[in-house]
C-alpha positions as CSV (number, residue, x, y, z in Angstrom):
1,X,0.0,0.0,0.0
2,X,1.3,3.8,-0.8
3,X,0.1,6.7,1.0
4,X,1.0,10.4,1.5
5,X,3.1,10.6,4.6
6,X,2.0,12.3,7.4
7,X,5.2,14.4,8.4
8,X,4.5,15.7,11.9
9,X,4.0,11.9,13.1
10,X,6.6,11.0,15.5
11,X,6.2,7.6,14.6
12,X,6.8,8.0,11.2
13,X,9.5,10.7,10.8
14,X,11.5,8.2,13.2
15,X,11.0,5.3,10.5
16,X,11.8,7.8,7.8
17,X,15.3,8.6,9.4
18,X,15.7,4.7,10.4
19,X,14.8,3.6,6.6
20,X,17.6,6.2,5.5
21,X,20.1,5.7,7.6
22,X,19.9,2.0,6.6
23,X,19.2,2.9,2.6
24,X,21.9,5.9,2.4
25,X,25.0,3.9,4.7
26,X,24.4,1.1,1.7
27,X,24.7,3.7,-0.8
28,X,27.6,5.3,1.0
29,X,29.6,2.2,0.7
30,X,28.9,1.5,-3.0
31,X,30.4,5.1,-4.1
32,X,32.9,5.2,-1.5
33,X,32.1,8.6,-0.1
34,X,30.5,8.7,3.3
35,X,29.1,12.2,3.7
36,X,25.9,11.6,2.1
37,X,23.3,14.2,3.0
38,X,20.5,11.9,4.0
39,X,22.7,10.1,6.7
40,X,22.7,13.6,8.2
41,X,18.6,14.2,8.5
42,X,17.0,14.0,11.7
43,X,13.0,14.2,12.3
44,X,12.9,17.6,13.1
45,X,15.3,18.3,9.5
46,X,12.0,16.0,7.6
47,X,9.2,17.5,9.3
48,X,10.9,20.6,8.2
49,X,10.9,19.8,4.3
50,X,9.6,21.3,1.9
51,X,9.3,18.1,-0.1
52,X,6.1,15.6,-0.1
53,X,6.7,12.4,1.1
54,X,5.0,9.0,-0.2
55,X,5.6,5.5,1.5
56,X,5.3,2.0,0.9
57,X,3.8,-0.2,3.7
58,X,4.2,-3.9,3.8
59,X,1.5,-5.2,6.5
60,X,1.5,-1.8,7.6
61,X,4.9,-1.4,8.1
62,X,6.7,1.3,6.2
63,X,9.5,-0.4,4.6
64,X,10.3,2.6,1.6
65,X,10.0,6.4,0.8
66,X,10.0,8.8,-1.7
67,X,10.2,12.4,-1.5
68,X,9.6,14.7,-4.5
69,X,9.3,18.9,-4.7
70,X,7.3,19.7,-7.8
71,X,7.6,22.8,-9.3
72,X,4.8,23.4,-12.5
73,X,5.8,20.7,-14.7
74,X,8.8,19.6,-13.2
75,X,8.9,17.2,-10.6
76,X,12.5,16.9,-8.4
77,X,12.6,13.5,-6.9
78,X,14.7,14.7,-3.7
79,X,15.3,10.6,-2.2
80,X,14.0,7.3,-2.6
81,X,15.4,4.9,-0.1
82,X,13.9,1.6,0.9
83,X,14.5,-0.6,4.1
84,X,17.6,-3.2,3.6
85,X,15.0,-6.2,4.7
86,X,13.4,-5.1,1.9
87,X,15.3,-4.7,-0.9
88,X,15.1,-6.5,-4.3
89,X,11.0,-6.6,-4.1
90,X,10.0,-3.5,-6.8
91,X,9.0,-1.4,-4.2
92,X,11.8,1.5,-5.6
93,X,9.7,1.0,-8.8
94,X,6.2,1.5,-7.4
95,X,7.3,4.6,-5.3
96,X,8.7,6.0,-8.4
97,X,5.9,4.4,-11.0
98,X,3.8,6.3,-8.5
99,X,5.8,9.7,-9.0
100,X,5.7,9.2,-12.6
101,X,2.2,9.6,-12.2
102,X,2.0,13.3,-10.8
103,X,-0.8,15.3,-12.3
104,X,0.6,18.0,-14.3
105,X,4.3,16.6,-14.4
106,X,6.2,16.8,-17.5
107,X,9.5,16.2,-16.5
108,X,11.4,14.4,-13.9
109,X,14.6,14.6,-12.7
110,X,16.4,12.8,-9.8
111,X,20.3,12.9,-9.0
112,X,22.3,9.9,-7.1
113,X,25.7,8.4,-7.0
114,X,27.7,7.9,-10.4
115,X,28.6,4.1,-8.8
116,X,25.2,3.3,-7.4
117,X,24.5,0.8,-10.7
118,X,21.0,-0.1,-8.7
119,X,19.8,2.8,-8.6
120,X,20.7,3.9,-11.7
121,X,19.7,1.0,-13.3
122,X,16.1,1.3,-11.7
123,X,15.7,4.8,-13.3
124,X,17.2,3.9,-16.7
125,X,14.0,1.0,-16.2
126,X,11.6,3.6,-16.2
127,X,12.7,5.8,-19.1
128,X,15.3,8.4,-17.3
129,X,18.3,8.9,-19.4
130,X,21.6,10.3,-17.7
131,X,22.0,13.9,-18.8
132,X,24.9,15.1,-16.4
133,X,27.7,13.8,-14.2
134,X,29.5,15.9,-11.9
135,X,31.2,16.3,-8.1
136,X,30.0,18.3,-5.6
137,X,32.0,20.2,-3.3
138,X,32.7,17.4,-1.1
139,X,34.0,15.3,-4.0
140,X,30.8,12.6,-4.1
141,X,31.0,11.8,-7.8
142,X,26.9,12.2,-9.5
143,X,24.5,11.9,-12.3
144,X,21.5,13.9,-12.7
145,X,18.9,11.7,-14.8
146,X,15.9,13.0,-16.6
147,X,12.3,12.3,-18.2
């Protein structure tokens, strides 16, 4: 089941931050760079965000998340992390089947690490093409895709 996350629930801001810290330390050591900025968020950072959240529940458990800002047409996906536990099981590509979906979106873009082939992979999947790749100021090596 997906649903609009409720971001002033205790309950689920401290899933959100477990289900990154789980997703992002993962991602971490597949490009090699630990100073990724999700492993940094705390509940109050989330329930601060500007950005909408949507989760995935497995027997009402939230086991993934998405978070998008959309801005007329175009639609920044801002994270999508899923639980460890429950990796491997499509839900990345219902979250973001689900984003896809986004009345009046045109376009989509999304960044994430140049080595995380997963992720990548998932995106190229859905019809994103890789239109940049570049370093931020901390060194962490990225691609921004598009659709």
């Amino acid at each position: 089941m997906m649903r609009i996350l409720d971001m002033k629930d205790p309950v689920t801001l401290s899933r959100i931050v477990e289900i990154q810290q789980r997703a992002y330390r993962i991602e971490a050591e597949i490009i090699g760079c630990d100073q990724l900025p999700p492993l940094n968020d705390t509940e109050d950072s989330l329930k601060c965000s500007p950005e909408t959240f949507i989760g995935y529940y497995e027997q009402d458990v939230l086991v993934g998340v998405l978070s998008y800002e959309q801005n007329g047409q175009l639609v920044d996906i801002c994270r999508l992390a899923i639980h460890p536990a429950y990796f491997r099981r499509g839900i990345a590509s219902r979250l973001l089947s689900h984003a896809l979906e986004l009345d009046g979106a045109a376009i989509w873009e999304v960044q994430t690490g140049q080595a995380n082939r997963p992720a990548i992979n998932c995106y190229l999947k859905h019809g994103f093409t890789i239109v940049e790749s570049f370093a931020t100021p901390e060194g962490i090596q990225l691609v921004k895709l598009r659709k």
